[in-house]
C-alpha positions as CSV (number, residue, x, y, z in Angstrom):
1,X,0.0,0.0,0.0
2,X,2.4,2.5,0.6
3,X,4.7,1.6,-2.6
4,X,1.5,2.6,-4.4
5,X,1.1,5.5,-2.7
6,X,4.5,6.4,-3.5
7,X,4.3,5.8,-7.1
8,X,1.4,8.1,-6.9
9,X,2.9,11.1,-5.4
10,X,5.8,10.2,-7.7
11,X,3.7,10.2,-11.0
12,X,1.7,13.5,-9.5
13,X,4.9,15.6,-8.7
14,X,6.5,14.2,-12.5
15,X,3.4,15.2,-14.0
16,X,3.4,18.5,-12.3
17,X,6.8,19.3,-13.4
18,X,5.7,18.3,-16.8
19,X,3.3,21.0,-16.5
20,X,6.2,23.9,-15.0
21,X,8.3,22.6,-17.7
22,X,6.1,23.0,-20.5
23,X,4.5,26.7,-19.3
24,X,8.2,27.7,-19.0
25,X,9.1,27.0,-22.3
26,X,5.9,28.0,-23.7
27,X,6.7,31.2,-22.1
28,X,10.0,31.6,-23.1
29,X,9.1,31.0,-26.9
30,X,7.9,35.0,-28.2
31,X,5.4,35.0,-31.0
32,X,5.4,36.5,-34.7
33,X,3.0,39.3,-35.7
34,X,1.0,36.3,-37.2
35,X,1.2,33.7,-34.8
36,X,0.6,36.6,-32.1
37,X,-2.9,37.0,-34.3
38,X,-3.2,33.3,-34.4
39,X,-3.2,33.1,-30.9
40,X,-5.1,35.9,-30.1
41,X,-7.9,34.5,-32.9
42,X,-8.1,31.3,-30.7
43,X,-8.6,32.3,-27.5
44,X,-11.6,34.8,-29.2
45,X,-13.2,31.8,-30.8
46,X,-12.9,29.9,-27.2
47,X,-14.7,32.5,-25.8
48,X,-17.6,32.4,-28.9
49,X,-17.4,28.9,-28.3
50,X,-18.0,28.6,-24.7
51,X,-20.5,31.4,-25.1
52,X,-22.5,29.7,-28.0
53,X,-22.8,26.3,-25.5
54,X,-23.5,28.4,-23.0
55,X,-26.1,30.7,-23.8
56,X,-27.3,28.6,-26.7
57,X,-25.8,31.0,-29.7
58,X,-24.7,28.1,-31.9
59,X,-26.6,30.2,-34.8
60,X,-24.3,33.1,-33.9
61,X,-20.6,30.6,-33.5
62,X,-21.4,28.8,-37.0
63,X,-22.2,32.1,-38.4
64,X,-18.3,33.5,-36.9
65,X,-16.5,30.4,-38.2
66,X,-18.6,30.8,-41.8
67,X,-17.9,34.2,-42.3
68,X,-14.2,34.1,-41.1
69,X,-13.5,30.8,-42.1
70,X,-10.5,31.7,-45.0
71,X,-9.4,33.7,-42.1
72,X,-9.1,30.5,-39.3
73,X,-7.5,28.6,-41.5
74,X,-4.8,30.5,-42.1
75,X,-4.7,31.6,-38.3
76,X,-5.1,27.8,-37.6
77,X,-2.0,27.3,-39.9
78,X,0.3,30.2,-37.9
79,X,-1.0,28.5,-34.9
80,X,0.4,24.9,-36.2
81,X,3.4,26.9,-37.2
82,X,4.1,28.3,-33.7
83,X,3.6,25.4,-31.6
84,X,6.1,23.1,-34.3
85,X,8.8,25.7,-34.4
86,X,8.4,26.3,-30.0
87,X,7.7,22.9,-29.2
88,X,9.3,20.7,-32.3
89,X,8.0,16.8,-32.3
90,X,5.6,17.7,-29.4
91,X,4.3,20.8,-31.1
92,X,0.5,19.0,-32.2
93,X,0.2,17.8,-28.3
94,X,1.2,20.8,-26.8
95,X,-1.3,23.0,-29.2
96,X,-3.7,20.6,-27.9
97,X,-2.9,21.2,-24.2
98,X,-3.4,24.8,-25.0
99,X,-6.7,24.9,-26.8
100,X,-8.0,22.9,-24.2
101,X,-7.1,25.2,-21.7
102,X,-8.4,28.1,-23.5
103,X,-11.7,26.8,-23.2
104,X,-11.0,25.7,-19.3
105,X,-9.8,29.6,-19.0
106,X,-13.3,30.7,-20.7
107,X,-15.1,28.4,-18.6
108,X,-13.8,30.0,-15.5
109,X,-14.0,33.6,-16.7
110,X,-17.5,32.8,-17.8
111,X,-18.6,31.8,-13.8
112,X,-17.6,35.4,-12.6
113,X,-20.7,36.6,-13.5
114,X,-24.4,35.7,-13.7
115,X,-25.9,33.5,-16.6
116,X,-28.1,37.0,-17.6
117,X,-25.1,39.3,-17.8
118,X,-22.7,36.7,-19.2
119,X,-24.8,36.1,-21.7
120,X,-25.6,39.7,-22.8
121,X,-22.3,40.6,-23.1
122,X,-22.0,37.1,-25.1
123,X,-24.2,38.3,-27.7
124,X,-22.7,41.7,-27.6
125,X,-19.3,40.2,-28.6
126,X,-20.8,38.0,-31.1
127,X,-22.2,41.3,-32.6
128,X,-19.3,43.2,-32.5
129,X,-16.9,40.2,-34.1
130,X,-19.9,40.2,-36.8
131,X,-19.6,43.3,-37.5
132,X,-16.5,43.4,-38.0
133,X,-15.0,43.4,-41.9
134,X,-13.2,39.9,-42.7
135,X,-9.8,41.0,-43.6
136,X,-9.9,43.4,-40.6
137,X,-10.2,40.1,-38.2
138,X,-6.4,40.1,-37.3
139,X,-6.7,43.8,-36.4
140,X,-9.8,43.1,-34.2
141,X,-8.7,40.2,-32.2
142,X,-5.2,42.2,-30.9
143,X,-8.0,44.5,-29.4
144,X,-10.2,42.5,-27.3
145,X,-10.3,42.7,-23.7
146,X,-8.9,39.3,-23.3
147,X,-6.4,39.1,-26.0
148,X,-3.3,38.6,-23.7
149,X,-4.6,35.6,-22.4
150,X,-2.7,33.2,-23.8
151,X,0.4,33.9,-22.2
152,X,2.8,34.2,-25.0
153,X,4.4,37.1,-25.3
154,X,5.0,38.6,-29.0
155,X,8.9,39.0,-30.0
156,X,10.3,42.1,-29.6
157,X,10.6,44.3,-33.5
158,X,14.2,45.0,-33.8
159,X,15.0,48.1,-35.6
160,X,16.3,47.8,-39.1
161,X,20.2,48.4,-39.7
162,X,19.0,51.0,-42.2
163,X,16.6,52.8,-39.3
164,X,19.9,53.0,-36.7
165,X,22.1,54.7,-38.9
């Protein structure tokens, strides 16, 4: 009985420092312009999707991902790009891990207020992403309240040799 337990806290702490492990180096990997977007795009469409179970606007989601859809593919694609070139072999597990805790995150932020509220400001944010023009989608998702809530940082812009002299 207590090998067993021991194997447990063993396999808890390894898994835990699996965890540290993987948030440090997600955090130490900066983002593009593009795969800031990307990011930025899928924690939006976490939110629309948590929102559309939610508050039943599934009309309103499949109207986002039709309208947009040229547009989430090739932020889906950045996305991929991202997680291969921080993460390598692991990249398609660890984009995984993320997505899923992007709609864990909504979840959460979703319970800090009550169902009537939450769900008026779901369907104004579904109104405003309608509105919004299809090529400007990049633009719009850097400007959302909860944009920064994926935790990667975008790279710095370095000045062009040409700028400095």
């Amino acid at each position: 009985m207590k090998k067993c337990r021991r194997l447990a806290r063993w396999a808890l702490v390894a898994t835990a420092a699996q965890f540290a492990v993987s948030n440090v180096a997600l955090a130490a990997t900066c983002a593009s312009p593009v795969e800031k977007a990307a990011l930025d795009a899928r924690v939006l469409q976490s939110e629309l999707m948590v929102a559309a179970l939610t508050c039943g606007e599934n009309a309103r989601y499949n109207a986002f991902v039709d309208k947009f859809q040229p547009e989430l593919v090739g932020l889906g694609q950045a996305l991929r790009s991202y997680f291969s070139r921080a993460f390598g072999k692991s990249g398609e597990f660890q984009m995984d891990q993320f997505v899923t805790k992007l709609a864990n995150d909504a979840t959460v932020r979703r319970t800090q207020f009550t169902m009537p509220q939450y769900c008026a400001d779901a369907v104004n944010l579904f109104n405003s992403v309608l509105s919004v023009e299809r090529a400007a989608l990049r633009d719009y998702v850097s400007q959302i309240p909860f944009a920064g809530e994926s935790g990667i940082e975008s790279c710095p812009v370095q000045a062009s040799r040409e700028s400095s002299n």
